[in-house]
C-alpha angles and dihedrals in degrees: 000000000000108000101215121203118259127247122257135218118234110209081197092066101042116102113233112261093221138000114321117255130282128256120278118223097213087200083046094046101041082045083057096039085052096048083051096049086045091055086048091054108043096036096238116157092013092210087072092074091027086069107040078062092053094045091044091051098050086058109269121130115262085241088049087053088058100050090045083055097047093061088054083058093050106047086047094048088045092045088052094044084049109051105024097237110126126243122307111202091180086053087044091048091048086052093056079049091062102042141126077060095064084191118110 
């Protein structure tokens, strides 16, 4: 019996499911990443940490569970920026709940 190899993927090759991703503001991203690291820091709100752990634990990097966690910061800042209501914590709290889906 001949083993043959076997055939590789090539990412490369592969067409993109969806759009491609947005663009990413290095100084907006690294703001984010720094309200996420304060919140770590300071324990407020406590689910912020709570759910680096949790993130951690289900197998994402430390530095994915903050970026994960930074989106959750976004989409609550630029909801409040859109529609003029100030900011919810137990709408931001549910948010780090439903992550890592970052959908509502």
């Amino acid at each position: 019996m001949t083993l043959r190899p076997r055939r590789r993927l090539s990412l490369r090759s592969a067409k993109p499911a969806g759009p491609p991703p947005p663009e990413v503001n290095p100084q907006l991203n690294a703001a984010l990443l720094a309200a996420v690291e304060k919140q770590i820091l300071s324990g407020s709100p406590p689910e912020t940490r709570a759910t680096v752990e949790r993130l951690v634990a289900a197998g994402y990097t430390p530095e994915g569970a903050r970026q994960l966690i930074a989106t959750a910061v976004a989409r609550e800042v630029f909801g409040v920026m859109a529609s003029g209501e100030a900011y919810n914590n137990e709408r931001y709290v549910a948010a780090l709940a439903r992550l890592p889906d970052i959908e509502d």
